[in-house]
C-alpha positions as CSV (number, residue, x, y, z in Angstrom):
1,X,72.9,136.3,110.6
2,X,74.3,134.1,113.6
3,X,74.7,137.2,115.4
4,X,71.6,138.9,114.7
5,X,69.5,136.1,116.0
6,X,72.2,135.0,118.8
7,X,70.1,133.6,121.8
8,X,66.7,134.4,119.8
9,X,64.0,132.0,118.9
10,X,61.8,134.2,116.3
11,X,62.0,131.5,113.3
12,X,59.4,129.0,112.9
13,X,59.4,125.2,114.0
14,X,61.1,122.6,112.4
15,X,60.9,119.2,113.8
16,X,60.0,119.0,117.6
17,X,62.7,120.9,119.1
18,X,64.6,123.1,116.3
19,X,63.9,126.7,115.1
20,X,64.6,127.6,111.7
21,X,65.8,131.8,112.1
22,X,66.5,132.0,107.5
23,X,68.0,130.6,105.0
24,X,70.9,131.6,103.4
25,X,73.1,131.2,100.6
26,X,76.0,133.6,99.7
27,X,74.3,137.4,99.7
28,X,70.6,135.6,99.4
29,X,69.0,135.7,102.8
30,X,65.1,134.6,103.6
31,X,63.9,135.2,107.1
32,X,61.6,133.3,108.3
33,X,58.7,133.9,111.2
34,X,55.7,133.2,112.6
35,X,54.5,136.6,113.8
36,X,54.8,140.2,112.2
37,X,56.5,141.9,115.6
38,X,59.3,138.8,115.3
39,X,59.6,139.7,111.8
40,X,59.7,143.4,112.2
41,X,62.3,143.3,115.2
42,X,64.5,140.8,113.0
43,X,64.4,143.1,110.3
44,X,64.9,146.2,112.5
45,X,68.5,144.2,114.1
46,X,69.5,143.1,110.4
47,X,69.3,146.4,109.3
48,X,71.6,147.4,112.5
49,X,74.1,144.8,112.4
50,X,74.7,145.5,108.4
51,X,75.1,149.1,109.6
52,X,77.7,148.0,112.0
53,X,79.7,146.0,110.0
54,X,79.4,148.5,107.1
55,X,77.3,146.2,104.5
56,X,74.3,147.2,102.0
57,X,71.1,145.7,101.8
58,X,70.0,146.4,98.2
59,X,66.6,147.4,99.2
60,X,64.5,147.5,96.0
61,X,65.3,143.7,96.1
62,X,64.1,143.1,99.2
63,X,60.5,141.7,99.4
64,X,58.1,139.9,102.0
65,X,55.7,137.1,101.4
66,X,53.2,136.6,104.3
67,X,52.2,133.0,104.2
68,X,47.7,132.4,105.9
69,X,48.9,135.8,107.3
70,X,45.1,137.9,108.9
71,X,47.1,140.9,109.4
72,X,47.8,142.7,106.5
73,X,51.0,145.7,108.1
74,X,53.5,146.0,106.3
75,X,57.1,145.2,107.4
76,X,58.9,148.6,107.4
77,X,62.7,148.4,106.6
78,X,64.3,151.6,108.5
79,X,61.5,154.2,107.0
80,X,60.8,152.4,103.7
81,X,57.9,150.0,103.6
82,X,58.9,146.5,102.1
83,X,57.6,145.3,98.7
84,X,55.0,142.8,99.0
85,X,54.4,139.8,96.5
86,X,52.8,136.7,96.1
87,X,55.8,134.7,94.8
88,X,59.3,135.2,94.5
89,X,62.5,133.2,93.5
90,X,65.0,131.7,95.7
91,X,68.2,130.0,94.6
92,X,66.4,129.8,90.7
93,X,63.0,127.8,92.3
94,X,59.7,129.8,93.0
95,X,58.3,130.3,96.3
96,X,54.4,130.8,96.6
97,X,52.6,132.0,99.1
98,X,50.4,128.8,98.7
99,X,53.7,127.2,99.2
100,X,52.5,124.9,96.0
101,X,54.6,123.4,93.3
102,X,52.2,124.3,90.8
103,X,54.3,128.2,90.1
104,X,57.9,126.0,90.0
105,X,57.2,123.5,88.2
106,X,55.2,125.8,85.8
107,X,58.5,128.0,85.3
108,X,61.3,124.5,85.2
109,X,58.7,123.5,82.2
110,X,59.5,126.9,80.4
111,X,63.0,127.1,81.4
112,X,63.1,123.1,79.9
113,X,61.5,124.2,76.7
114,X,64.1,127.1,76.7
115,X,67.1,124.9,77.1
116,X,65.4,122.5,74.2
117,X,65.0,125.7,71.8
118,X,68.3,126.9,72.2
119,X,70.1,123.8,71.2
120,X,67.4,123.6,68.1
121,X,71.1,122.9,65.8
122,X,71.8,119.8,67.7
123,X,68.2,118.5,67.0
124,X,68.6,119.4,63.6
125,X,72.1,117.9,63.1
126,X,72.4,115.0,60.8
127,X,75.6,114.2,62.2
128,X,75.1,113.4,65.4
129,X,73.3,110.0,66.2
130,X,69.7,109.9,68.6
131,X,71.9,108.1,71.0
132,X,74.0,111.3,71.2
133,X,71.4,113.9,71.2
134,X,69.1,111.8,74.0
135,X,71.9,112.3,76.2
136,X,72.0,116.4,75.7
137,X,68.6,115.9,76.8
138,X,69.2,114.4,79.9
139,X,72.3,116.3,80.2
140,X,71.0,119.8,79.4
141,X,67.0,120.0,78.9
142,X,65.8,117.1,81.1
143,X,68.1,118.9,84.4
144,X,67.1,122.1,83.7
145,X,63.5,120.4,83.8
146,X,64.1,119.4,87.2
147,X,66.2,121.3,89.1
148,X,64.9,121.5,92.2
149,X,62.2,118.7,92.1
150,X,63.5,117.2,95.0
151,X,61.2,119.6,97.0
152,X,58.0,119.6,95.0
153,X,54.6,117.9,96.3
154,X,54.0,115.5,93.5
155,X,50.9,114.8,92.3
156,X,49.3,113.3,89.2
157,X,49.0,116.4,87.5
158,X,52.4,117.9,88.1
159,X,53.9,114.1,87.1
160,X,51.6,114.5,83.8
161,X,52.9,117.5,82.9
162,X,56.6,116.8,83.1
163,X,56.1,113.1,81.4
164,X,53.7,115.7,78.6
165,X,56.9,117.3,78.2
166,X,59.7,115.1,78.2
167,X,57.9,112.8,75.6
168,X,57.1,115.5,73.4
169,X,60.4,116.7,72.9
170,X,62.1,112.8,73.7
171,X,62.1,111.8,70.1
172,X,64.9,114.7,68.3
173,X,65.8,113.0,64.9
């Protein structure tokens, strides 16, 4: 990626002064721009740089997200037009094109009620004391819960939702 957008400003602001090109984390990569061309042309040099160096780019995984976009082309990857969607996850947290929490913190909920069901023997278990099994829950329900919190918009309702949860399931005898 550093030398695909070597020398090019096609990302979108962040703070006064920086441009943010994608983010990446081992083979995950999002690109991120303001305009379709500056999209297009970053796909069009991915695609030519992974040819160079003799990587794949799985394309049935690949997918674009067009955030208060009016134009409605679609980004073309070589010859095959990309997959369009409305959300997507990134890094296990769900990104929405109304770049909302509600979609996230709707899915950590049901992951977090996941977690809970799966360790329905330790709720169950007479040997091990509530002091014990509250700190599973924080340990394995309440972080599944909240992994990635740390970027959500919180409002009341998201707040109510997660305190909903957390009390419902907070008292395991």
């Amino acid at each position: 990626m550093n030398t695909t957008n070597k020398g090019k400003r096609r990302g979108i602001e962040w703070g006064l002064s920086n441009i943010l090109e994608d983010l990446d984390y081992a083979d995950d990569l999002c690109l991120l721009s303001h305009t379709h061309a500056d999209m297009q042309t970053k796909l069009d040099d991915l695609r030519r740089k992974t040819l160079e160096t003799g990587l794949k780019i799985n394309f049935r995984k690949t997918q674009e997200m067009k955030c208060e976009a009016t134009g409605s082309l679609p980004f073309l990857f070589g010859t095959e037009g990309v997959e369009r969607v409305h959300t997507f996850s990134y890094l296990g947290s769900v990104i929405s094109k109304s770049g909302g929490t509600e979609e996230d913190t709707a899915s950590r909920i049901s992951k977090g009620k996941a977690a809970f069901a799966r360790l329905r023997s330790v709720w169950q278990s007479w040997k091990l004391t509530r002091r014990v099994k509250l700190k599973i829950f924080r340990s394995n329900v309440k972080t599944v819960l909240l992994y990635g919190c740390e970027t959500w918009k919180v409002t009341k309702d998201i707040t109510r939702q997660l305190q909903v949860f957390v009390n419902l399931r907070k008292s395991p005898t």
